[in-house]
RODO-2510 file (C-alpha; in nm, 4 decimals, decimal comma):
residues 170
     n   res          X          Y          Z
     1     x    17,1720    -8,7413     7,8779
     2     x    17,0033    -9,0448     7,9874
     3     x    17,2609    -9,3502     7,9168
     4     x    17,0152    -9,6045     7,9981
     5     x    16,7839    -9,4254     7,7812
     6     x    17,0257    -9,3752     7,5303
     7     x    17,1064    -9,7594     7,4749
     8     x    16,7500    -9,8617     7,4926
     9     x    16,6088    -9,6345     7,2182
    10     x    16,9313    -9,8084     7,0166
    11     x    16,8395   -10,1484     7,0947
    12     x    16,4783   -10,0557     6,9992
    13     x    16,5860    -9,8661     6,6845
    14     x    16,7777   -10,1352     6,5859
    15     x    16,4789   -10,4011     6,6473
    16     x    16,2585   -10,2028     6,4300
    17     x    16,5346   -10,1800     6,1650
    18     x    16,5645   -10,5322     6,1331
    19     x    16,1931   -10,5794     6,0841
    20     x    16,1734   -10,3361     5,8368
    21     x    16,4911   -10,2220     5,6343
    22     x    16,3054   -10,0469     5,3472
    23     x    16,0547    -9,8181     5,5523
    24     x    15,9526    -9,5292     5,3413
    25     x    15,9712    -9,1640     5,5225
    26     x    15,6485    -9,1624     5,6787
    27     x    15,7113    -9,4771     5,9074
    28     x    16,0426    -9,3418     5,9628
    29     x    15,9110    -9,0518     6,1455
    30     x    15,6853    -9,2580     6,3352
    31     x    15,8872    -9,5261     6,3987
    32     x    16,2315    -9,3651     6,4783
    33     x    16,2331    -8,9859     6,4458
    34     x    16,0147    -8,9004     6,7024
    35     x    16,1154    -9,1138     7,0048
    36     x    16,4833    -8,9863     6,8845
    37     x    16,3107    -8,6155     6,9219
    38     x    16,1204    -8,7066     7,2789
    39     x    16,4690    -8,8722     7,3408
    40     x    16,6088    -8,5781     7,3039
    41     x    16,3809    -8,4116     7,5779
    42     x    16,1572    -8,2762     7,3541
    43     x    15,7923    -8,3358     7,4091
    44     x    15,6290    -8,4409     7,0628
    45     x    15,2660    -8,4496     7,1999
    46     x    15,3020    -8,0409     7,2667
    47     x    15,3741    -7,7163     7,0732
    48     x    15,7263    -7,7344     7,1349
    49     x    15,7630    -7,9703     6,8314
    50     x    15,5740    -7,8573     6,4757
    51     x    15,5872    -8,1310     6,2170
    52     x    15,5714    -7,9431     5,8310
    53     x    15,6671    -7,6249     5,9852
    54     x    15,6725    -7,4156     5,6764
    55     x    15,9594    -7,2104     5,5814
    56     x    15,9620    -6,9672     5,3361
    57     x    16,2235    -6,9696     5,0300
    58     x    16,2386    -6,6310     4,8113
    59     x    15,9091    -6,6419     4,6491
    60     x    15,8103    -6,9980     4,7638
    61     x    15,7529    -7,2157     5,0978
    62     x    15,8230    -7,5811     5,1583
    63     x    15,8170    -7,7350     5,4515
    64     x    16,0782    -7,8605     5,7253
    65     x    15,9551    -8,2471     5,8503
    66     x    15,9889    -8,1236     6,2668
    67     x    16,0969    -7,7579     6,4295
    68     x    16,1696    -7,7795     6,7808
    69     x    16,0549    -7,4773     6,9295
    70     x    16,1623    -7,3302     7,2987
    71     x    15,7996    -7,1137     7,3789
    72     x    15,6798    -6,9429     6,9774
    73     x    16,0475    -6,9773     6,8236
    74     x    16,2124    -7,2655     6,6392
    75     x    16,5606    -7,3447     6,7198
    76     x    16,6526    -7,6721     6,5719
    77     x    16,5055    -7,8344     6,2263
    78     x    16,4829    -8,2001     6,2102
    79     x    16,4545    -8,3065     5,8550
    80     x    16,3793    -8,6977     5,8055
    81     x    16,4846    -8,9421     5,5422
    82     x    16,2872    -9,2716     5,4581
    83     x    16,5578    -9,5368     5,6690
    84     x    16,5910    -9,7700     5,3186
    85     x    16,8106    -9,4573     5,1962
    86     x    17,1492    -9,3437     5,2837
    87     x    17,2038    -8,9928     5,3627
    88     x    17,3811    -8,7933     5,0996
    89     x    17,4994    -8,4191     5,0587
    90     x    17,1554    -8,3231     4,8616
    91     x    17,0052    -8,3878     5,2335
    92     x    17,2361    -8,1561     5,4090
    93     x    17,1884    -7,8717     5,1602
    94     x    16,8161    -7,9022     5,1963
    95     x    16,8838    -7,8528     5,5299
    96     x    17,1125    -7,5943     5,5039
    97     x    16,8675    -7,3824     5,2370
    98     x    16,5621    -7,4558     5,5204
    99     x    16,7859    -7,3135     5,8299
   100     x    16,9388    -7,0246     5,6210
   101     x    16,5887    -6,8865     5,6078
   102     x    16,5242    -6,9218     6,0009
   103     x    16,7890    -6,6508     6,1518
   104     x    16,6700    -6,8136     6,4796
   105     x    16,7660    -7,1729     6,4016
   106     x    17,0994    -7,2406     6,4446
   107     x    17,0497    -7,6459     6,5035
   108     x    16,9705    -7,9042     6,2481
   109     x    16,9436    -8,2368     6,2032
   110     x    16,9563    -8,4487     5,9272
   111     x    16,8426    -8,8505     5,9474
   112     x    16,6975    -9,1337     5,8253
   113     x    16,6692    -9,3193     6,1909
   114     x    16,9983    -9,4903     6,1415
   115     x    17,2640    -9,2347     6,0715
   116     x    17,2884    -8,8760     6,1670
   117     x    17,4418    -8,5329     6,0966
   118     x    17,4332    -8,2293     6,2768
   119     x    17,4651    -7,9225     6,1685
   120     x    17,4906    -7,5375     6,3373
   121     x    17,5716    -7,1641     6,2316
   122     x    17,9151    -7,1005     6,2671
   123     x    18,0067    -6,8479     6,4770
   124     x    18,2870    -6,6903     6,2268
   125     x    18,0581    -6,3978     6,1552
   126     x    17,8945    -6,5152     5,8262
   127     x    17,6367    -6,7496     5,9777
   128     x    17,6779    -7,0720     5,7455
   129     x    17,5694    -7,3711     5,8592
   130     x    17,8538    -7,6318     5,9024
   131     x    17,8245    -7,9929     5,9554
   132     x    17,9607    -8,0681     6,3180
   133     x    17,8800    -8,4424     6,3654
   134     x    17,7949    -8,7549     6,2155
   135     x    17,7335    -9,0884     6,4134
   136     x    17,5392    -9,4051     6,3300
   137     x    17,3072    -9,5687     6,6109
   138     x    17,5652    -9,8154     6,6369
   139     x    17,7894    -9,5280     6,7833
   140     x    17,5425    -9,4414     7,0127
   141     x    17,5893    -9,7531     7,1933
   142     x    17,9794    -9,6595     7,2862
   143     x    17,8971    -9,2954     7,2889
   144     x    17,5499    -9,1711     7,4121
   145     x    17,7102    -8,8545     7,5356
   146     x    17,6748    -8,7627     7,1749
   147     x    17,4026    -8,6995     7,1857
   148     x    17,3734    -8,3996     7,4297
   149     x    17,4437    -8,1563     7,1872
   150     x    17,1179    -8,1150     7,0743
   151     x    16,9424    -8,1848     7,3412
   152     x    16,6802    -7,9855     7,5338
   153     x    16,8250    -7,8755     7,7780
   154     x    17,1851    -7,8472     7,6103
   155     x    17,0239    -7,5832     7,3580
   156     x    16,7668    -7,3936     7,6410
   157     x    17,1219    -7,3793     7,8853
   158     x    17,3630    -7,2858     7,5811
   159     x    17,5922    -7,5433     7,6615
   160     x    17,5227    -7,6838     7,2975
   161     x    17,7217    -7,3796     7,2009
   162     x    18,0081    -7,4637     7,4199
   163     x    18,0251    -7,8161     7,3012
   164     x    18,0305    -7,7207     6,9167
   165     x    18,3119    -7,4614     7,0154
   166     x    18,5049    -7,7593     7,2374
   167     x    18,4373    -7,9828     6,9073
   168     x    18,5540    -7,7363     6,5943
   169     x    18,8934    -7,7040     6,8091
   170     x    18,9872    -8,0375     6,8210
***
């Protein structure tokens, strides 16, 4: 992960935070969710990032805000919050409900441009999606290795799976 990169997308974030405290979700994703996703090392301009991918629930679908696919499959869901609200446990269960129904997404992401939780599959044999990190941008600034996790090339490699392992021992 790009430090430089990293701190700049903060200092940015932040900027745009400061002009606008109370964006709704839709300038969120503009705004901040999608140069975090690009930051990231995803490429929001191709097919390897679906905004409303749909996901079906029993008898009905909804729709995921971003699935970050490596070639036809999703592998992480990015689900967005509007940046005036806080981030609250209804969030991560809708999350959680959308992932459960993708056996091939094991990543997620839950934000509303300032704070952040990530969430994966647990590898205990049952498959339930645990919460492995939160961080604020502000943390970013100390930490941008935090990032890595769920980044391209972290999830294409695997290492993302060796992380969450090195993180749910300590």
């Amino acid at each position: 992960m790009d430090e430089q990169a990293v701190r700049e997308f903060v200092e940015e974030a932040d900027s745009i935070l400061e002009a606008s405290p109370q964006m709704d979700e839709e300038p969120t994703k503009f705004r901040l969710i999608l140069p975090f996703i690009e930051l990231l090392g995803w490429d929001t301009r191709s097919t390897e990032v679906e905004p409303e991918y749909t996901v079906r629930i029993a008898t009905r679908t909804t729709q995921v805000d971003f699935a970050l696919l490596l070639g036809d499959t999703p592998v992480v869901f990015v689900e967005a919050k509007p940046a005036r609200s806080e981030l609250n446990n209804d969030n991560v269960e809708q999350l959680r409900s959308y992932m459960r129904q993708e056996l091939d997404v094991d990543w997620g992401v839950v934000t509303n441009g300032k704070s952040f939780e990530v969430l994966t599959k647990g590898d205990d044999g049952k498959q339930e999606e645990i919460s492995l990190i939160q961080f604020d941008l502000s943390d970013l600034k100390e930490r941008p290795d935090l990032l890595e996790i769920i980044s391209k090339e972290a999830i294409q490699s695997g290492k993302s799976d060796e992380i969450a392992t090195q993180i749910a021992q300590t």
